[in-house]
N, C-alpha and C positions, 0 to 999 in steps of 0.2 A: 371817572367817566361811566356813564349809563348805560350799558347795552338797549338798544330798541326789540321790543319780541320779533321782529323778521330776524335781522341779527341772532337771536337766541334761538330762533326756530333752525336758523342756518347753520349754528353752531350742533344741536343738538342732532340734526340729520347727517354731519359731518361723520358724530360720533357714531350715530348708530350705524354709518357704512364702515366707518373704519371698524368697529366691532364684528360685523357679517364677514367684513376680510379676515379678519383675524381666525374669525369661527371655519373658515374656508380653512386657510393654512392653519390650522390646527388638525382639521381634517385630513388635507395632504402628508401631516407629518408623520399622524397614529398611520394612515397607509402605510406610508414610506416605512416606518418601526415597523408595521406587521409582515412588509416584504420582508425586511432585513431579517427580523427572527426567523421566517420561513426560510429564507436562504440558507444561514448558520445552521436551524435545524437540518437541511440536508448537507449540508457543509458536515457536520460532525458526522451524520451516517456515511458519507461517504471515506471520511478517516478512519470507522470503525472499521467499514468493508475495508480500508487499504490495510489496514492492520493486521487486518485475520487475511488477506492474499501474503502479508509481509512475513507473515507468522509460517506460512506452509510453504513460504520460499525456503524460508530457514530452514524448516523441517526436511526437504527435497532435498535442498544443499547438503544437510549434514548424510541423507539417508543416499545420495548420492559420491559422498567422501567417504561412508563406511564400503559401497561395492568396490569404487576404486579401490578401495583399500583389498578387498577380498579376492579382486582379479588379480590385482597385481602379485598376492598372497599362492593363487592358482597359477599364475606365470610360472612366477619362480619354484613352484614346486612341481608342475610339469617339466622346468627344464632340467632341475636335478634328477627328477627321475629317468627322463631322455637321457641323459649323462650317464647315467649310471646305470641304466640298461643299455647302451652302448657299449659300455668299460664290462658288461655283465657279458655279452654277446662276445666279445671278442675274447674274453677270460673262456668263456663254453669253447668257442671257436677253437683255440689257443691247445686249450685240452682234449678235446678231441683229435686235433693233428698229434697231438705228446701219443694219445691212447694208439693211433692207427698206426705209428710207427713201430 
């Protein structure tokens, strides 16, 4: 069967809109891709920043477990030394009542 040129004229105009469509969403899609990379890209800066907040949590925490560590160090050795300037004050005490007798 023969196509008539209307026919081929209809055919050909067919093609060329469905090609401008195309060229349209092709267009929509590199947008869409250039959002997407700009996204990611701040997508990633923002893990870098959470990383470096993640990183001086750690750091806080540990530099925070070393003062614990250091008061609780000073507790205990203020209270032996209370102890034992008590046990000291009552040994003074003690001898001094021995002396005045």
């Amino acid at each position: 069967e023969t196509l008539t040129q209307g026919e081929i004229d209809t055919l050909m105009n067919a093609r060329a809109a469905d090609h401008r469509e195309l060229q349209g969403l092709r267009g929509e899609l590199e947008n869409m891709v250039s959002k997407e990379r700009a996204l990611l890209d701040e997508l990633d800066t923002l893990l870098q920043e959470r990383d470096g907040f993640v990183e001086q949590l750690d750091l806080l925490t540990s530099e925070s477990a070393e003062l614990r560590g250091k008061m609780s160090q000073g507790v205990w050795a203020l209270e032996d030394a209370l102890k034992f300037g008590k046990r000291d004050l009552m040994s003074t005490g003690s001898a001094a009542s021995a002396l005045a007798n």
